[in-house]
mmCIF file of the C-alpha atoms, coordinates in Angstrom:
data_MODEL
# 
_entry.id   MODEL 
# 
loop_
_atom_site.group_PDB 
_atom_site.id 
_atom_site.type_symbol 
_atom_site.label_atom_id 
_atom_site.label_alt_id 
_atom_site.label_comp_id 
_atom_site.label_asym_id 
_atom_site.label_entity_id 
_atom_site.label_seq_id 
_atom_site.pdbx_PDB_ins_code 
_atom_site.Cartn_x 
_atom_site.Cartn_y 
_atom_site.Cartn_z 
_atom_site.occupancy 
_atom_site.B_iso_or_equiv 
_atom_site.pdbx_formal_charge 
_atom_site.auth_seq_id 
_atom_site.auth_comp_id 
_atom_site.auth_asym_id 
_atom_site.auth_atom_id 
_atom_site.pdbx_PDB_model_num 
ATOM 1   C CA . UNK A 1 1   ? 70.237 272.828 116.285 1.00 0.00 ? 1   UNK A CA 1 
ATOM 2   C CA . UNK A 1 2   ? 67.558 270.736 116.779 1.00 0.00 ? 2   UNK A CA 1 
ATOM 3   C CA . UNK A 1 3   ? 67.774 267.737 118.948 1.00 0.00 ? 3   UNK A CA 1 
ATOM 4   C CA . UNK A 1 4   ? 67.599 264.745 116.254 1.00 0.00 ? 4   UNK A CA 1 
ATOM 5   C CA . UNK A 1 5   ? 70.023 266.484 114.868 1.00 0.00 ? 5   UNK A CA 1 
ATOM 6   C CA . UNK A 1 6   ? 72.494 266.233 118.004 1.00 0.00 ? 6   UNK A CA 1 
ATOM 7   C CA . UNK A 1 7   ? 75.907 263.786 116.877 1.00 0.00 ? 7   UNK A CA 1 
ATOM 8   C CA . UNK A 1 8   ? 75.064 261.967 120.354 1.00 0.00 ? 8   UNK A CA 1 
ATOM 9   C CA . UNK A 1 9   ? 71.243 261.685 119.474 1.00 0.00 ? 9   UNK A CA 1 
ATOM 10  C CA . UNK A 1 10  ? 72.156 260.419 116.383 1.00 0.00 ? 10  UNK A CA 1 
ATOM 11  C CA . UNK A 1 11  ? 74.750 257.812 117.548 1.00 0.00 ? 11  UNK A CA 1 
ATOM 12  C CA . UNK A 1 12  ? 72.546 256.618 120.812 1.00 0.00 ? 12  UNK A CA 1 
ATOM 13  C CA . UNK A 1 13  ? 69.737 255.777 117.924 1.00 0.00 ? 13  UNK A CA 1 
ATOM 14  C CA . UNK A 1 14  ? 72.106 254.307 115.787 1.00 0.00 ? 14  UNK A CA 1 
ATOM 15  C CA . UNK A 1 15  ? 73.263 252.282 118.466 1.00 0.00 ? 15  UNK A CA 1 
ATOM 16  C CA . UNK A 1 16  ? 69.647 250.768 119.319 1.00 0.00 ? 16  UNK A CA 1 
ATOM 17  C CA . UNK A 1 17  ? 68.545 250.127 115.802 1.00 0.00 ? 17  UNK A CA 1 
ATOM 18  C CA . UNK A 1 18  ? 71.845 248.133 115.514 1.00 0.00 ? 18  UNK A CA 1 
ATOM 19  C CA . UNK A 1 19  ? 71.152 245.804 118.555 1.00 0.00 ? 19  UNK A CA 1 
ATOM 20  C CA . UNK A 1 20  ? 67.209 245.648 117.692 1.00 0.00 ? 20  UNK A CA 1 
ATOM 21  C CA . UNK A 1 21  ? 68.421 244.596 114.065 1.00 0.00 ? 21  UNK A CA 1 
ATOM 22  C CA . UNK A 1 22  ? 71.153 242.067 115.859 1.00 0.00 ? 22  UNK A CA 1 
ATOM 23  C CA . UNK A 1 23  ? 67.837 240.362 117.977 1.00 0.00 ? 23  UNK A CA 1 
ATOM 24  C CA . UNK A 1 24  ? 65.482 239.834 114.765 1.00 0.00 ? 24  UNK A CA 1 
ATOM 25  C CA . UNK A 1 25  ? 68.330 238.059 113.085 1.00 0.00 ? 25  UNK A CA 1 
ATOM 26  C CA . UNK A 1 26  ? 69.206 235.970 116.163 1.00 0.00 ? 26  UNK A CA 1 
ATOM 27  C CA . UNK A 1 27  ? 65.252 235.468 116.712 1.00 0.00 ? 27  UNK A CA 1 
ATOM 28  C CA . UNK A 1 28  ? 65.271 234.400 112.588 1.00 0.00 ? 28  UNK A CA 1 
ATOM 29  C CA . UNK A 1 29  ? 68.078 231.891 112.770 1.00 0.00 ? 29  UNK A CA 1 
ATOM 30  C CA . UNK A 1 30  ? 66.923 228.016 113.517 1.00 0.00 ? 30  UNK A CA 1 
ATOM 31  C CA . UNK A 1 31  ? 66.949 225.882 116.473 1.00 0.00 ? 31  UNK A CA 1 
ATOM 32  C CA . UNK A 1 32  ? 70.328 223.539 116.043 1.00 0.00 ? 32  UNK A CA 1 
ATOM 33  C CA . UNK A 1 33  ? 68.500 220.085 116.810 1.00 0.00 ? 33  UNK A CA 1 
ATOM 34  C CA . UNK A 1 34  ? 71.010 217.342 118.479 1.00 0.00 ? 34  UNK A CA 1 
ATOM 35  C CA . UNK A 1 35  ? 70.247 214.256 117.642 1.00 0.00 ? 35  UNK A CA 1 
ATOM 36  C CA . UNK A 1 36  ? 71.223 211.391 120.252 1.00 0.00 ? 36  UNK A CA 1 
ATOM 37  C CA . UNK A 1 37  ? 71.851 208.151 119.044 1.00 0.00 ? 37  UNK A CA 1 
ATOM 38  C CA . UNK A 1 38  ? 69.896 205.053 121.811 1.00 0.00 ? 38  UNK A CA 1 
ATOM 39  C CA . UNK A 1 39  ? 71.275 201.343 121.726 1.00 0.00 ? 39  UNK A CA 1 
ATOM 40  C CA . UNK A 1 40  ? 68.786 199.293 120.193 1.00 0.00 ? 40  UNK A CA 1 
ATOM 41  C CA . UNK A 1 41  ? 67.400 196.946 122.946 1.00 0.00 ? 41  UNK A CA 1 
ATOM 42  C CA . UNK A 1 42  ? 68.351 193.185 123.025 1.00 0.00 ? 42  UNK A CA 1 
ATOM 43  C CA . UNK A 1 43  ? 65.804 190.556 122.204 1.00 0.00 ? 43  UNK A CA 1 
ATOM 44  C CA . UNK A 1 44  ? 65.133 188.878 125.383 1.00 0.00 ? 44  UNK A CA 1 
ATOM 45  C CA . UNK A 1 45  ? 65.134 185.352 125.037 1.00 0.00 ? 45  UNK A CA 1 
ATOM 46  C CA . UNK A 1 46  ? 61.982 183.513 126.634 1.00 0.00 ? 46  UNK A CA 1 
ATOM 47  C CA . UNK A 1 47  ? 62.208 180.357 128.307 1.00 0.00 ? 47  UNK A CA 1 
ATOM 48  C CA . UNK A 1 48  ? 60.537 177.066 126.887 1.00 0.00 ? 48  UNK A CA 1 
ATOM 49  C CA . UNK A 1 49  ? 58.063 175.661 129.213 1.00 0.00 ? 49  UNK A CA 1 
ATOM 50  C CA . UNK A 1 50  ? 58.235 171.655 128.809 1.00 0.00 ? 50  UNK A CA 1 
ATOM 51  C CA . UNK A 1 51  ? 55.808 169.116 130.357 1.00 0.00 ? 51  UNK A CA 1 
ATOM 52  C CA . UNK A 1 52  ? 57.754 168.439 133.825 1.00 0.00 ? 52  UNK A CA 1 
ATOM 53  C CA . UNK A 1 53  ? 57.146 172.061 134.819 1.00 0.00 ? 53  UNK A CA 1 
ATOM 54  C CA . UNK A 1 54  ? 60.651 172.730 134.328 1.00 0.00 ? 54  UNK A CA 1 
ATOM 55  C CA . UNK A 1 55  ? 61.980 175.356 131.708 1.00 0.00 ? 55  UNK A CA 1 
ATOM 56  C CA . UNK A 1 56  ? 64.683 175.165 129.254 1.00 0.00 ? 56  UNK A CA 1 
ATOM 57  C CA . UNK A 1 57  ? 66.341 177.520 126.761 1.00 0.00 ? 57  UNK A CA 1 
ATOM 58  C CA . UNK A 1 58  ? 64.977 177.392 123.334 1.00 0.00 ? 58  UNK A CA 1 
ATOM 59  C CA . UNK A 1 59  ? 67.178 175.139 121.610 1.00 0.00 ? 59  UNK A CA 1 
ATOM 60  C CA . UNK A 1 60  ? 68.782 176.431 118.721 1.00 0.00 ? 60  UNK A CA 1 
ATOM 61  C CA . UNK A 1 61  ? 66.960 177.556 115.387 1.00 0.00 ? 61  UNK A CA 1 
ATOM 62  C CA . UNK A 1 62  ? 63.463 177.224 117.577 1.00 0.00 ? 62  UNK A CA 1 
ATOM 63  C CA . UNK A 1 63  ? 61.447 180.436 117.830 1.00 0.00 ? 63  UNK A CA 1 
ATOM 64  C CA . UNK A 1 64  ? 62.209 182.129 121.057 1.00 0.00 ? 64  UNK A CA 1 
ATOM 65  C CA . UNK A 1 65  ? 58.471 181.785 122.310 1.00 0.00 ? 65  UNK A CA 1 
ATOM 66  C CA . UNK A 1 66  ? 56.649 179.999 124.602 1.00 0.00 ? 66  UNK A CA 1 
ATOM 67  C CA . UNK A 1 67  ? 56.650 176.554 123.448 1.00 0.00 ? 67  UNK A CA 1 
ATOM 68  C CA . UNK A 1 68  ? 55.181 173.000 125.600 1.00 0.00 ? 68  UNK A CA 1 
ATOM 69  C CA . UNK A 1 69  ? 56.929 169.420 124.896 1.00 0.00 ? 69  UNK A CA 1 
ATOM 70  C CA . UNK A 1 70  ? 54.110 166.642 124.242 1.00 0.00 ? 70  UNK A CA 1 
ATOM 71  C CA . UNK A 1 71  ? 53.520 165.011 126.768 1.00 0.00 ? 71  UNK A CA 1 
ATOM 72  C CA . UNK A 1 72  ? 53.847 160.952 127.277 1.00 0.00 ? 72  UNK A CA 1 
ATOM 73  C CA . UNK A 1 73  ? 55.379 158.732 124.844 1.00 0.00 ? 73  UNK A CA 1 
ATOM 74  C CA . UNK A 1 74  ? 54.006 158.738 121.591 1.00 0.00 ? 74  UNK A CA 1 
ATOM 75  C CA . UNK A 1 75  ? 55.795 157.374 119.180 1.00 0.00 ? 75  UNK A CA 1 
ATOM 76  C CA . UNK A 1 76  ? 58.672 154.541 119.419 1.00 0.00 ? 76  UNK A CA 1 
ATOM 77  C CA . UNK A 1 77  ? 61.162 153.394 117.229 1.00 0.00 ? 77  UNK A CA 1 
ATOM 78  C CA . UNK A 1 78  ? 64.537 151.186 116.912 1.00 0.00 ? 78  UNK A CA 1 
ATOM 79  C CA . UNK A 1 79  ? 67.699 152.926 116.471 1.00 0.00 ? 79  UNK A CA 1 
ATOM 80  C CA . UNK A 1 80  ? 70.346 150.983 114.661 1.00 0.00 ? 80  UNK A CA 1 
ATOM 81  C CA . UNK A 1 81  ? 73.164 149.393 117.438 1.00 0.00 ? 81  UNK A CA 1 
ATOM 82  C CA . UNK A 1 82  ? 75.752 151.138 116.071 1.00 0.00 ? 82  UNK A CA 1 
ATOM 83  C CA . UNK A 1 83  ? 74.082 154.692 117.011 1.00 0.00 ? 83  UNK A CA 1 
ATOM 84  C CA . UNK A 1 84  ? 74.911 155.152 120.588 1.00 0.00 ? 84  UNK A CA 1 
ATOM 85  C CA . UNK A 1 85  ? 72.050 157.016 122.997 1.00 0.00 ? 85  UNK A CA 1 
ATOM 86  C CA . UNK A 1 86  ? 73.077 159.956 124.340 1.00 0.00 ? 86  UNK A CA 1 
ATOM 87  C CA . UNK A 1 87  ? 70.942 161.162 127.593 1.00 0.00 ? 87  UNK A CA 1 
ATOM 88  C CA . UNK A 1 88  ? 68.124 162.943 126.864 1.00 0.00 ? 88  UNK A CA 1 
ATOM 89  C CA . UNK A 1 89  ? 67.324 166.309 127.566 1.00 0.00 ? 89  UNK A CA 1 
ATOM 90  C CA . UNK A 1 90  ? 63.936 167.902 128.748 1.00 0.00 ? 90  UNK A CA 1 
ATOM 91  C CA . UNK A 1 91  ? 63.487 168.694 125.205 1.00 0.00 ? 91  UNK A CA 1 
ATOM 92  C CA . UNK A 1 92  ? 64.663 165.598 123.822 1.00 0.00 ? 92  UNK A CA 1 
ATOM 93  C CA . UNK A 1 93  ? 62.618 162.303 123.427 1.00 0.00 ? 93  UNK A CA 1 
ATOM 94  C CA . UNK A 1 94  ? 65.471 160.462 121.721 1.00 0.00 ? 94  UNK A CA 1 
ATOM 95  C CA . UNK A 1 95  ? 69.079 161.697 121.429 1.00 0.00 ? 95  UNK A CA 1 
ATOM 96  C CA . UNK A 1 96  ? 72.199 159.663 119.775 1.00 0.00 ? 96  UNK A CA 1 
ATOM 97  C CA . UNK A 1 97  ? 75.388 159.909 118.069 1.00 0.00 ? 97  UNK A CA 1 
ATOM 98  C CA . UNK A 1 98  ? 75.966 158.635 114.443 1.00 0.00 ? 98  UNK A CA 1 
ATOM 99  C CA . UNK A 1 99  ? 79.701 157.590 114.353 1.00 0.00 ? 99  UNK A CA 1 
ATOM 100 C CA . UNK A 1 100 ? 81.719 158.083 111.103 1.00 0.00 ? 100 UNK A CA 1 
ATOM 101 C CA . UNK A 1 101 ? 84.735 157.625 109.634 1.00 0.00 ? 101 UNK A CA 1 
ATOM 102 C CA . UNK A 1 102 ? 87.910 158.999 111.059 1.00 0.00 ? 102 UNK A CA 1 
ATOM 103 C CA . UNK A 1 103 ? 86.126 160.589 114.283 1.00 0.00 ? 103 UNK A CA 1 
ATOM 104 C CA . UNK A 1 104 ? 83.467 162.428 112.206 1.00 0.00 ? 104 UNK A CA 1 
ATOM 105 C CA . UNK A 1 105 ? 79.683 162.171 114.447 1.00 0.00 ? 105 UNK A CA 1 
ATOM 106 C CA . UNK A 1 106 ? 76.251 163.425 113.721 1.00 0.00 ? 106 UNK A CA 1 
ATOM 107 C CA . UNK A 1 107 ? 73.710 163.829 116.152 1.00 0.00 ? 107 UNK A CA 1 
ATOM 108 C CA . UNK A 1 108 ? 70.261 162.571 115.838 1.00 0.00 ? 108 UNK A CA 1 
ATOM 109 C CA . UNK A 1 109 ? 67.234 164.601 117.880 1.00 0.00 ? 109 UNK A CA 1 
ATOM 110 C CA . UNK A 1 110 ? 63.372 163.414 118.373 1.00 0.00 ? 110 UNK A CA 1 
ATOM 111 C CA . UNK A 1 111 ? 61.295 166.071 120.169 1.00 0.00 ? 111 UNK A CA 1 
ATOM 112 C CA . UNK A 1 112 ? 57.855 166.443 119.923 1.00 0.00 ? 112 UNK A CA 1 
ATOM 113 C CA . UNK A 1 113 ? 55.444 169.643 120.715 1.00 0.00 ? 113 UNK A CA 1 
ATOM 114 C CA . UNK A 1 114 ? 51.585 170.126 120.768 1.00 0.00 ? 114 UNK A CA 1 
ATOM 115 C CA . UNK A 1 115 ? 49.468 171.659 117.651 1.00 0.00 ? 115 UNK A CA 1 
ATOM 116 C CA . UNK A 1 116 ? 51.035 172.684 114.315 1.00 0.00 ? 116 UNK A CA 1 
ATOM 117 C CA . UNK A 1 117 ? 53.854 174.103 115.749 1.00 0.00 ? 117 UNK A CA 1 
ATOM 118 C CA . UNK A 1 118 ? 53.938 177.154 112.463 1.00 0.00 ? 118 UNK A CA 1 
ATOM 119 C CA . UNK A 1 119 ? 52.890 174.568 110.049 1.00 0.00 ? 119 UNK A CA 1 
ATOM 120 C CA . UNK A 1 120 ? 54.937 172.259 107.830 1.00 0.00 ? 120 UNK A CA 1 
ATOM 121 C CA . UNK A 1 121 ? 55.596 175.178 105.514 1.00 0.00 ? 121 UNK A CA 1 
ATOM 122 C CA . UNK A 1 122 ? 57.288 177.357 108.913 1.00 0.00 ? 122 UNK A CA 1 
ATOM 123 C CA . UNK A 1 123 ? 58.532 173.889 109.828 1.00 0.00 ? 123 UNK A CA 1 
ATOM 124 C CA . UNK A 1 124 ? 60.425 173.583 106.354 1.00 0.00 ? 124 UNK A CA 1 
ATOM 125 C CA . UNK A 1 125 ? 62.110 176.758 106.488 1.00 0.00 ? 125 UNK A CA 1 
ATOM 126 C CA . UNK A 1 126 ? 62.999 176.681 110.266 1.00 0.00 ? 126 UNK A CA 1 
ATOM 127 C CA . UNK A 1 127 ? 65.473 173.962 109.268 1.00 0.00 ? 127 UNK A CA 1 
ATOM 128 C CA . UNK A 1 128 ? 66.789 175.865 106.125 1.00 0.00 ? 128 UNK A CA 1 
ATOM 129 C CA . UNK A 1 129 ? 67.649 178.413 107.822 1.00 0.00 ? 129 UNK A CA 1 
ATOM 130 C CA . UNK A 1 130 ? 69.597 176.276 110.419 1.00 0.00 ? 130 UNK A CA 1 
ATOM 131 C CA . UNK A 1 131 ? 71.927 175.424 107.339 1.00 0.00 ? 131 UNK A CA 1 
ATOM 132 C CA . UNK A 1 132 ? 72.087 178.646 105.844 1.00 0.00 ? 132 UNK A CA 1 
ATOM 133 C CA . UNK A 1 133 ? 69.572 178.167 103.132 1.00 0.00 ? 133 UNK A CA 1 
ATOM 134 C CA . UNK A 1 134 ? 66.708 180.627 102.077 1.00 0.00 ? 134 UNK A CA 1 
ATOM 135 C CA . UNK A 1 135 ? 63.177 179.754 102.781 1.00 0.00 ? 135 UNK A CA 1 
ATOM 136 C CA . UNK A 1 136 ? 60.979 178.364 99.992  1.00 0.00 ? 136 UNK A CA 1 
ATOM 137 C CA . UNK A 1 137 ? 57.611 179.950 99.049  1.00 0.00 ? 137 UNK A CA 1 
ATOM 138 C CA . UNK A 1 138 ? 54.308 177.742 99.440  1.00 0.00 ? 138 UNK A CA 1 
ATOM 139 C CA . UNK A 1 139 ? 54.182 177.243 95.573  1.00 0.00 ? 139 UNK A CA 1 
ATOM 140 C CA . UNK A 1 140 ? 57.787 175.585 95.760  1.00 0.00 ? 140 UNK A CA 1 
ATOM 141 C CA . UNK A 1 141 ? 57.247 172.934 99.593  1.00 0.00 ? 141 UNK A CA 1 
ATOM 142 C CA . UNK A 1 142 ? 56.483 170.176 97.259  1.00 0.00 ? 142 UNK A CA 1 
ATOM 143 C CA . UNK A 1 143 ? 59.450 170.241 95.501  1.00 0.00 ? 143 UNK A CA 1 
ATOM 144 C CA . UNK A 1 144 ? 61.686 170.737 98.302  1.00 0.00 ? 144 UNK A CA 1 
ATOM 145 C CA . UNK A 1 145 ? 60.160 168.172 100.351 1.00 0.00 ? 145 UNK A CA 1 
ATOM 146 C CA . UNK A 1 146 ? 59.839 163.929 100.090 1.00 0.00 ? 146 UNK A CA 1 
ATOM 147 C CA . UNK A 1 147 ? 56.876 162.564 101.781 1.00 0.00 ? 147 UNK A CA 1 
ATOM 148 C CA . UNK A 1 148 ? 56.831 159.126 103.086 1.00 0.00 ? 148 UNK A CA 1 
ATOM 149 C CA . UNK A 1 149 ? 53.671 157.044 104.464 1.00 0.00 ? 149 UNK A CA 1 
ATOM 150 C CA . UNK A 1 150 ? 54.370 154.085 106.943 1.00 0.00 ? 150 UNK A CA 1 
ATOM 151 C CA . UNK A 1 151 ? 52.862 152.609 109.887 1.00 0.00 ? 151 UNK A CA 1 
ATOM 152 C CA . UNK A 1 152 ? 49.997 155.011 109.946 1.00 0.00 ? 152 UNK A CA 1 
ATOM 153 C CA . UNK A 1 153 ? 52.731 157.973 109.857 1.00 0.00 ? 153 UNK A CA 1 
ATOM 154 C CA . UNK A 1 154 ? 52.922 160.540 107.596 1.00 0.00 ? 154 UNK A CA 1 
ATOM 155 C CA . UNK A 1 155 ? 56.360 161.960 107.434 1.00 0.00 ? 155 UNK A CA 1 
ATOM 156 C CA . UNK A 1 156 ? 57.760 165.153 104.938 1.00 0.00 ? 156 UNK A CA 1 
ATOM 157 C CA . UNK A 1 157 ? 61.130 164.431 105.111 1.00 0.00 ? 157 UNK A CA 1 
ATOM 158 C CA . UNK A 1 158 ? 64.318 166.894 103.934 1.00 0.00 ? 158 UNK A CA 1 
ATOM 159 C CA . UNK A 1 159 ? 67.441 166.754 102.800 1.00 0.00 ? 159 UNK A CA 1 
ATOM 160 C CA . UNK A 1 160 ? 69.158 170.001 102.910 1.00 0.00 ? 160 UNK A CA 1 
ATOM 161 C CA . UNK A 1 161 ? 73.211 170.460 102.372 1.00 0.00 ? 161 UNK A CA 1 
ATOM 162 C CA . UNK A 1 162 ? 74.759 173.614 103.913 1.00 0.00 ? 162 UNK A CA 1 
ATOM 163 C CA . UNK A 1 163 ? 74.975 176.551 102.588 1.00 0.00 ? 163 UNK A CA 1 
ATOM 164 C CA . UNK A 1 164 ? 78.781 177.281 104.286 1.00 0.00 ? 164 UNK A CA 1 
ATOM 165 C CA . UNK A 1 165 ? 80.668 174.676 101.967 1.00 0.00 ? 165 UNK A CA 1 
ATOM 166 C CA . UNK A 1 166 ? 83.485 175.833 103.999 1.00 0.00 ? 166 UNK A CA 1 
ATOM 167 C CA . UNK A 1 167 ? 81.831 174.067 106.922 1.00 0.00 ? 167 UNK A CA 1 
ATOM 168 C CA . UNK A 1 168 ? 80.560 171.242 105.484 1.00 0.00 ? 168 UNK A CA 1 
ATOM 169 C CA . UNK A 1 169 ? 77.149 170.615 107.170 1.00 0.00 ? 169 UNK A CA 1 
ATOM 170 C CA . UNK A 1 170 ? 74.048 168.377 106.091 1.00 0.00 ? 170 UNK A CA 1 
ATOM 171 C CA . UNK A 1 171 ? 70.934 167.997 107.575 1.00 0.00 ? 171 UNK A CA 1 
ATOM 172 C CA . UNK A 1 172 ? 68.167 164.933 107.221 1.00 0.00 ? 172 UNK A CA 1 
ATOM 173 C CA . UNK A 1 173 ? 65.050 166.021 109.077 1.00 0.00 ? 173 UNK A CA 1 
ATOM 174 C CA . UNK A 1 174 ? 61.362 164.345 108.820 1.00 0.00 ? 174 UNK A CA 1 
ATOM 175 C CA . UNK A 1 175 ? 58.359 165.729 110.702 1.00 0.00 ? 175 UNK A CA 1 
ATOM 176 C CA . UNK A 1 176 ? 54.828 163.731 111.340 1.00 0.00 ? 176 UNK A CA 1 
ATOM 177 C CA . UNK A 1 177 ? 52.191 164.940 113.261 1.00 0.00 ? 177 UNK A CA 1 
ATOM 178 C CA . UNK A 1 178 ? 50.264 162.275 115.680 1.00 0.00 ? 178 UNK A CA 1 
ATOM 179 C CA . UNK A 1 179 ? 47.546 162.635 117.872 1.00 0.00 ? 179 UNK A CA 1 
ATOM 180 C CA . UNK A 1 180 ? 47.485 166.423 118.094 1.00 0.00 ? 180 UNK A CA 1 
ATOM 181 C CA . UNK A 1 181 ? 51.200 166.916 117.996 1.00 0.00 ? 181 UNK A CA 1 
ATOM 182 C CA . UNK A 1 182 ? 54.128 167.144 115.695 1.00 0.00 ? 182 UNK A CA 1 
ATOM 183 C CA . UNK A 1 183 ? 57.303 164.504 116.404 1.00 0.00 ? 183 UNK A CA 1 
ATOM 184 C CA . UNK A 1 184 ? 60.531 165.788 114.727 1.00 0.00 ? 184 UNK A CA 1 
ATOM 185 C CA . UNK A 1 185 ? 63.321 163.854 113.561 1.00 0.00 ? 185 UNK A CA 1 
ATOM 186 C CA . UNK A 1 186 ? 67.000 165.583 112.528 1.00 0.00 ? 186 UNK A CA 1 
ATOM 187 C CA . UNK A 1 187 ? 69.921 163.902 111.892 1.00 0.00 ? 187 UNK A CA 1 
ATOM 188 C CA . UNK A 1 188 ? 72.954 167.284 111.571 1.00 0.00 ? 188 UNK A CA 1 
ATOM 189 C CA . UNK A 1 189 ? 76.815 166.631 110.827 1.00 0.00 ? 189 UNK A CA 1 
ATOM 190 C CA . UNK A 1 190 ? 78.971 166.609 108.680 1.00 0.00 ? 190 UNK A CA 1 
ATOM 191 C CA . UNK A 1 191 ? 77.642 166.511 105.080 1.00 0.00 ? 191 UNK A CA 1 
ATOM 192 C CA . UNK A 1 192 ? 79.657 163.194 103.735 1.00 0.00 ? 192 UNK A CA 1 
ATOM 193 C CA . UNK A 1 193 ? 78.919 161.604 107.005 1.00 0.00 ? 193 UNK A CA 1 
ATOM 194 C CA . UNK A 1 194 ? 75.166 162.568 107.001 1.00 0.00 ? 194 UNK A CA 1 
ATOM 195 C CA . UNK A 1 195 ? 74.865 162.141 102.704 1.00 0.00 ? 195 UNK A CA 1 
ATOM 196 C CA . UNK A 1 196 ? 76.205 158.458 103.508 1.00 0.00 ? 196 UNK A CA 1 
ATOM 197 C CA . UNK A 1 197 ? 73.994 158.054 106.831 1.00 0.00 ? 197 UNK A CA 1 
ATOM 198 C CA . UNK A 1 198 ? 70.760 158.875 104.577 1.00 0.00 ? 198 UNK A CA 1 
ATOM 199 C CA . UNK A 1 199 ? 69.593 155.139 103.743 1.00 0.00 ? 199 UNK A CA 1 
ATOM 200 C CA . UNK A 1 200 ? 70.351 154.248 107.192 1.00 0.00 ? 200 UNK A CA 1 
ATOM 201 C CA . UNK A 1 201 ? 68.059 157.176 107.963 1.00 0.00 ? 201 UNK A CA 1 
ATOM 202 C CA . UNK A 1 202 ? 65.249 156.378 105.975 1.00 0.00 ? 202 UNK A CA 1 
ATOM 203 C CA . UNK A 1 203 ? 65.157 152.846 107.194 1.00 0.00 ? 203 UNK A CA 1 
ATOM 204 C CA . UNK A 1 204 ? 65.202 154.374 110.340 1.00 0.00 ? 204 UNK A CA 1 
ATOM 205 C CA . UNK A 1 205 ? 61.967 156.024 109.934 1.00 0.00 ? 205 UNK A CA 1 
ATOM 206 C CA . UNK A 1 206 ? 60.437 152.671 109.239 1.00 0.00 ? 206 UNK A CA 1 
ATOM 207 C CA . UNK A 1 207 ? 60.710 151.347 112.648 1.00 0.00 ? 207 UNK A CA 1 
ATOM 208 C CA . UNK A 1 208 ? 58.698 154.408 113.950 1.00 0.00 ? 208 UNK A CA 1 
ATOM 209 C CA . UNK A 1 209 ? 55.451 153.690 115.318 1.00 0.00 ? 209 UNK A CA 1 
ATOM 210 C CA . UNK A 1 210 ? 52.739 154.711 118.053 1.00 0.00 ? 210 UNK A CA 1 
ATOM 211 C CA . UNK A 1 211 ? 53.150 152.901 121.635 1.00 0.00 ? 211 UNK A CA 1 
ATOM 212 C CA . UNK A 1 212 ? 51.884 150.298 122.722 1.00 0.00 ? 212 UNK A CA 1 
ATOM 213 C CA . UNK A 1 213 ? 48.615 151.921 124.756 1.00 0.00 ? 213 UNK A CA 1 
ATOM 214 C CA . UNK A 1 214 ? 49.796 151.196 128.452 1.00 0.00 ? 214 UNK A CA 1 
ATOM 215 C CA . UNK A 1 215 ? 48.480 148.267 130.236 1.00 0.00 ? 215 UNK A CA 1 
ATOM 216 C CA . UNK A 1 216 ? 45.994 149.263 133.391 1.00 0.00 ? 216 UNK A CA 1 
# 
């Protein structure tokens, strides 16, 4: 009898061809990949440098960024009586309440900040947004927008109702750049209130003008 021809020969080499088989499958087979899932960061929100050298959160609707108030007065203007001042804020220039019927109040906001600030068309769709609305391409500003010339001012002025009819919210805003900065005017509350405030608004805008240059 020969040796490979030994039962035990034959079963010891049976054996190791079965576990060398059993380690090219395993080595064949591929890597299980686990796939972790990481919480998407929060935007951090940046604060608003203003001209005092104080900061302030961005207000609401205002790009998170950097952003400086214009300095000085500017501009003044003569709000009706019956539109109570509120106190200002270091983002505010002029802040008051528009009563209504039955309790109902708007709130009127003037800030100003340096340079373009985006650009009317940014400007524009900044505010739609605030109400819901989609933003308008270049091609369509015109028609979405009034302009009005007075006292050396040129103001683009919008109306824009809500989008949520469910809330009920209108918005009057006008923008006018002067002297290398661009003043904003938005009058938000409740659309009847603000719809009926809209002539009120308007001649509003006509009593805006540049200061008086101080005397030395």
């Amino acid at each position: 009898m020969t040796t490979e021809s030994h039962p035990h020969f034959r079963g010891r080499v049976g054996g190791a061809a079965f576990l060398l088989l059993a380690l090219l499958l395993a080595g064949c087979q591929k890597t299980e990949v686990t796939s972790v899932r990481v919480p998407k960061e929060k935007d951090v929100e940046l604060p608003v440098t203003v001209a005092a050298g104080a900061t302030a959160t961005a207000p609401a609707g205002m790009a998170a960024t950097p952003v400086a108030a214009a300095a000085g007065s500017g501009l003044t203007w003569s709000a009706p009586a019956g539109w109570p001042a509120k106190p200002l804020s270091t983002m505010r220039k002029g802040s008051y309440t528009v009563p209504g019927a039955a309790g109902a109040e708007a709130d009127l906001s003037i800030t100003a900040f340096p340079g373009a600030v985006g650009g009317e068309l940014a400007n524009v769709n900044r505010w739609r947004g605030q109400v819901g609305l989609p933003p308008v391409a270049e091609g369509e500003l015109e028609a979405a927008v009034a302009r009005v010339a007075q006292n050396g001012l040129a103001f683009t002025v919008v109306d824009l109702a809500g989008a949520d009819t469910a809330r009920g919210q209108r918005m009057l805003g006008a923008m006018a750049p002067f002297e290398g900065s661009v003043w904003f005017f938005k009058l938000t509350g409740p659309d009847a209130l603000v719809a009926a405030t809209k002539p009120a608004f308007l001649e509003f805008l006509k009593t805006v003008k540049a200061a008086a240059p101080a005397h030395p």
